[in-house]
MILO-813090 format. One record per residue (C-alpha): residue number from 1; residue in one letter; x, y, z. Coordinates in pm, 1 decimal. Layout:
(atom NUM,'A',(X,Y,Z));
...
END
This chain:
(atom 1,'X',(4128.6,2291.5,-4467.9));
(atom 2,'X',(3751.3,2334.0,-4361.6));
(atom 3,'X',(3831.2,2172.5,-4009.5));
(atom 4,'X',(4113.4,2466.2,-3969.9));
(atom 5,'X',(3878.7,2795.1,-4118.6));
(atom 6,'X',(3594.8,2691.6,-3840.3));
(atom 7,'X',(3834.3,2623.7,-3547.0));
(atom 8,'X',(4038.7,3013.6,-3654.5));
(atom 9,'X',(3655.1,3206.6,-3695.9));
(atom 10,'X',(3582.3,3252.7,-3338.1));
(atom 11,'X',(3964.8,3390.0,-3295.4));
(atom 12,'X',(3881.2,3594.5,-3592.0));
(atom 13,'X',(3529.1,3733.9,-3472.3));
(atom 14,'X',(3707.8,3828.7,-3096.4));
(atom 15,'X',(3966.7,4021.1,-3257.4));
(atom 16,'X',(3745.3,4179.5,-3547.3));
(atom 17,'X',(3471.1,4266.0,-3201.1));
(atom 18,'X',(3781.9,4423.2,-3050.5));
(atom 19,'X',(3911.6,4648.0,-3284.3));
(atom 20,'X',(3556.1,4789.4,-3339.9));
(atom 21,'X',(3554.2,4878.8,-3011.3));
(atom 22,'X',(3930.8,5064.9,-3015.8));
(atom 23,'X',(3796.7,5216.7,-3322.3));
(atom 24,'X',(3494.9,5330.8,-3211.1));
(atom 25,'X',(3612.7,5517.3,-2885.1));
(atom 26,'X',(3505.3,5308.5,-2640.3));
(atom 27,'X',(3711.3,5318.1,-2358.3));
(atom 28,'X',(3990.3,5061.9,-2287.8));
(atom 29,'X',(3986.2,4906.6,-1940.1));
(atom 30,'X',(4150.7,5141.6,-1721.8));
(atom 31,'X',(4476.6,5081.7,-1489.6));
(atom 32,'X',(4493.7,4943.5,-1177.5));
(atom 33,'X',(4702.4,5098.6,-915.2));
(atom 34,'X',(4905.6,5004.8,-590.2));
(atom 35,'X',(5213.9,5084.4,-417.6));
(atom 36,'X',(5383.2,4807.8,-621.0));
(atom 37,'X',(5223.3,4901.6,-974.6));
(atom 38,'X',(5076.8,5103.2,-1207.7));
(atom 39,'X',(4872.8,4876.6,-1475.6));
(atom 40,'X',(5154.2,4699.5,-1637.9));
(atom 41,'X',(5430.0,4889.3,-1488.0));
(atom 42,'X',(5591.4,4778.1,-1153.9));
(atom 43,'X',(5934.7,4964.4,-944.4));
(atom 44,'X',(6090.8,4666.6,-1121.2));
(atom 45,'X',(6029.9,4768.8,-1495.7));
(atom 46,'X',(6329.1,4886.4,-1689.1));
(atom 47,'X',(6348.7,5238.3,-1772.0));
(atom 48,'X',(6441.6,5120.0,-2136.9));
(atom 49,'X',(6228.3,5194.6,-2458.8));
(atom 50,'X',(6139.4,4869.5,-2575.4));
(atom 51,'X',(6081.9,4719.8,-2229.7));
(atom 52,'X',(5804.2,4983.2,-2184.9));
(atom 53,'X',(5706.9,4951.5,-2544.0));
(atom 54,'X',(5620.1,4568.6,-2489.6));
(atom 55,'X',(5424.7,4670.4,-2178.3));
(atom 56,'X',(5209.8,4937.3,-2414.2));
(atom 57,'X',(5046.4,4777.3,-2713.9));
(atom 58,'X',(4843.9,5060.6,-2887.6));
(atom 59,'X',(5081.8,5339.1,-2788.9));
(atom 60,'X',(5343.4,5521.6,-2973.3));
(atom 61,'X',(5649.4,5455.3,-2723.9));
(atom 62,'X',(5968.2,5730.9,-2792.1));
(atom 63,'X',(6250.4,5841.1,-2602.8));
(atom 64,'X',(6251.6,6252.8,-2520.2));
(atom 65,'X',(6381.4,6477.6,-2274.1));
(atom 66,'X',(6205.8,6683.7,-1999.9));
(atom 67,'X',(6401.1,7030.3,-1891.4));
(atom 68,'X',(6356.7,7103.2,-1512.2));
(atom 69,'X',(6526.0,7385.8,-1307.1));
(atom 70,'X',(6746.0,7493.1,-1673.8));
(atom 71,'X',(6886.9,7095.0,-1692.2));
(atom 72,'X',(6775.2,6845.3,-1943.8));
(atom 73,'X',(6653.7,6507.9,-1826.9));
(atom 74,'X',(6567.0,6177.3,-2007.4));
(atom 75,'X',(6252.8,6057.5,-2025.0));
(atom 76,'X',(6043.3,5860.5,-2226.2));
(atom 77,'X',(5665.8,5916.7,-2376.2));
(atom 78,'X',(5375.8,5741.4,-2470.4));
(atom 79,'X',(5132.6,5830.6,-2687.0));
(atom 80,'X',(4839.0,5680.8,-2890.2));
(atom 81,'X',(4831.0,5918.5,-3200.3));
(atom 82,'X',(5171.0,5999.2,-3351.1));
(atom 83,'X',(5227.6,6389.7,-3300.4));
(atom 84,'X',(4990.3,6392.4,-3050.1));
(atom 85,'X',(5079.4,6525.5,-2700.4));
(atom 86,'X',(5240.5,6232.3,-2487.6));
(atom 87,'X',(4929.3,6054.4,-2273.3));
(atom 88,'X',(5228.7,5901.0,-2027.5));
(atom 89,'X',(5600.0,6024.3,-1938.2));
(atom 90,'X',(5796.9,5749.4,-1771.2));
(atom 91,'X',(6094.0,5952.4,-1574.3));
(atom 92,'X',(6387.5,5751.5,-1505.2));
(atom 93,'X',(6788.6,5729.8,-1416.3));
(atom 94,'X',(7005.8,5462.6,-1577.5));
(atom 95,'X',(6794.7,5144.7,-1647.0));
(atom 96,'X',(6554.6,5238.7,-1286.8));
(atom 97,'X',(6200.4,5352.6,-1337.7));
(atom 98,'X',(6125.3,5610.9,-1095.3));
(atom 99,'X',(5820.9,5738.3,-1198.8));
(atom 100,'X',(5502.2,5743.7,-1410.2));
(atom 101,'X',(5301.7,6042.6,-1534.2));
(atom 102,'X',(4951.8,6065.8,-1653.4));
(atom 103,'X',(4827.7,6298.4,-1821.7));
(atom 104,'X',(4525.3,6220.7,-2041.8));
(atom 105,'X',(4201.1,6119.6,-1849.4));
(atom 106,'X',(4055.0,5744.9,-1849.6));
(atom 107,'X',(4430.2,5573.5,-1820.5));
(atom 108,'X',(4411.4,5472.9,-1426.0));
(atom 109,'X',(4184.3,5381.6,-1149.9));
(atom 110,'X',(4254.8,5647.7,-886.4));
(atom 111,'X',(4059.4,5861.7,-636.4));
(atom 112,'X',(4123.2,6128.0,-957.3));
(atom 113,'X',(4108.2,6156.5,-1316.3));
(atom 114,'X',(4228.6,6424.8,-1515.4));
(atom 115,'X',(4017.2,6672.7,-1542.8));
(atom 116,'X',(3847.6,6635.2,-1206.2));
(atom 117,'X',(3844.7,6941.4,-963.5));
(atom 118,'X',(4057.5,6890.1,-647.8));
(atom 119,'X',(3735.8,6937.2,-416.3));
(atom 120,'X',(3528.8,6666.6,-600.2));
(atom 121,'X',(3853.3,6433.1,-553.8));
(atom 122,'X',(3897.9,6504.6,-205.3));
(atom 123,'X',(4239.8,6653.7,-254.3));
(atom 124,'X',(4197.7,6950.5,-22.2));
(atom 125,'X',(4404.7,6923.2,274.9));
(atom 126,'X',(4701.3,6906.4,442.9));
(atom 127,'X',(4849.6,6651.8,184.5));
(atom 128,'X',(4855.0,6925.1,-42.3));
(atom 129,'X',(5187.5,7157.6,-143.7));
(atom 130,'X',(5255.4,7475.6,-319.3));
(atom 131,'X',(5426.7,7460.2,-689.1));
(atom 132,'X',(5760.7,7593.1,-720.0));
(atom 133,'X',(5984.0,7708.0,-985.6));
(atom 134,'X',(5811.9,7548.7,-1346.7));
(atom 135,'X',(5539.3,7410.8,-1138.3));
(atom 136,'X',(5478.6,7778.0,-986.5));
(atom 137,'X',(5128.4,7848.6,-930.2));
(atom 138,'X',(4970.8,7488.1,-955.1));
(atom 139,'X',(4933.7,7280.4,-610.7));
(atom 140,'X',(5032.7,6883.8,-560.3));
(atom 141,'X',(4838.5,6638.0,-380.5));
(atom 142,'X',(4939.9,6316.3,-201.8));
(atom 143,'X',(4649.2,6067.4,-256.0));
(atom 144,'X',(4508.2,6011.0,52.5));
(atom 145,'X',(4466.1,5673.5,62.7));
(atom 146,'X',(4817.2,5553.6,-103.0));
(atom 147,'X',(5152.2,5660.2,-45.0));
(atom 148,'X',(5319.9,5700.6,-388.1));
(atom 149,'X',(5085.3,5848.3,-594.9));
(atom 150,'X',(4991.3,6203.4,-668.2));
(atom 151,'X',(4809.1,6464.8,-865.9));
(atom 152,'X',(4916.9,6829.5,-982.4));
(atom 153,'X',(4635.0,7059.4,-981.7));
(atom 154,'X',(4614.2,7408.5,-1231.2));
(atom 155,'X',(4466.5,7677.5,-983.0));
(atom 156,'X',(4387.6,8009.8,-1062.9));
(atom 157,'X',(4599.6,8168.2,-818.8));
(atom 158,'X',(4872.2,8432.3,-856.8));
(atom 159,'X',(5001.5,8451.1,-516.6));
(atom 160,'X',(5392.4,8424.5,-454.7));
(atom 161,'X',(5576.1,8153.0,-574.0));
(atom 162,'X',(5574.3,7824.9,-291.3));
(atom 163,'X',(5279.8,7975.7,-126.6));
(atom 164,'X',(4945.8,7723.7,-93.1));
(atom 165,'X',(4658.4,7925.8,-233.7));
(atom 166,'X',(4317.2,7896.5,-10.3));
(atom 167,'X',(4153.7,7548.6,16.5));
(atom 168,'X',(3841.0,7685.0,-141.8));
(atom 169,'X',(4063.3,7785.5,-472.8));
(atom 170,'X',(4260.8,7473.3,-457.7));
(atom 171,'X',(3886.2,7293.7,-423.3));
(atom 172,'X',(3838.1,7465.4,-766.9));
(atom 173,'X',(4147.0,7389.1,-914.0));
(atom 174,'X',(4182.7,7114.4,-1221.5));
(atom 175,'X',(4362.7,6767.9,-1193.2));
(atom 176,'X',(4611.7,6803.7,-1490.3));
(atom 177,'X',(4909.1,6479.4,-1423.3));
(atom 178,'X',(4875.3,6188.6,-1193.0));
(atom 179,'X',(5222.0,6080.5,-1068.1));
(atom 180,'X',(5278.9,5752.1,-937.2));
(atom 181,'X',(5673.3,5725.0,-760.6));
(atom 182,'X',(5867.3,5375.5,-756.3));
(atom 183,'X',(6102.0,5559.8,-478.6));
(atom 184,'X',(6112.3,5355.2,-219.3));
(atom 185,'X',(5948.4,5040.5,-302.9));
END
């Protein structure tokens, strides 16, 4: 019995270190991304509840729906407090993942955060589009250094809708969803 208490304390000390940490606020390690993945999620993870539910330890996993253009869409959220806004919206047809959304800051390694300003991110540019219909009035980004992922900026602009407001208000503007795209890979 002795011989089995030592040999489960270090196990025990890791774990009890670890959820001090979650339950402090630090920071858990944030997400890698490529054109083949986004932390845990790759263009070959099923769009499927559980499936991204095993992937997310920590985070509230439930199936939703998104409107877009007046038409209701199924997607699926994750979130780390329950009732809390979702931190991640998986969009998806059938059982294929097309794409992942971010929208609370610290979740990914990118050249933005949330939060960020465009011009401190280097998202200024030709890369850049105007919103259009729900997205009216905010701009989106291609990253500039990898094809698949992008950003939607808030601007304070109030020009016509699917116009690009001035690089020095888009330079201004707030990083509010990262979107990386399995399309194509």
């Amino acid at each position: 019995m002795t011989i089995s208490i030592i040999r489960i304390l270090p196990a025990l000390a890791v774990t009890a270190f670890a959820a001090a940490a979650c339950s402090s606020g630090e920071a858990a390690e944030r997400w890698s991304v490529s054109n083949s993945q986004i932390g845990p999620v790759t263009a070959r993870t099923a769009f499927d509840r559980d499936t991204l539910a095993g992937l997310l330890p920590g985070f509230d996993v439930a199936e939703a729906e998104a409107w877009s253009e007046g038409m209701a869409h199924p997607v699926i959220e994750a979130r780390r407090s329950t009732g809390g806004e979702a931190e991640i919206v998986f969009d998806g047809e059938g059982e294929r993942l097309l794409a992942v959304r971010i929208r609370a800051g610290g979740l990914v390694e990118a050249s933005a955060d949330i939060g960020d300003t465009a011009g401190e991110a280097g998202l200024v540019g030709p890369l850049c589009v105007a919103g259009m219909e729900e997205r009216s009035g905010d701009v989106h980004c291609d990253d500039p250094d990898m094809a698949g992922l992008s950003y939607w900026i808030s601007v304070d602009y109030a020009g016509p809708d699917g116009t690009l407001p001035p690089a020095d208000i888009i330079a201004g503007g707030s990083v509010y969803e990262i979107v990386w795209r399995t399309v194509g890979k």
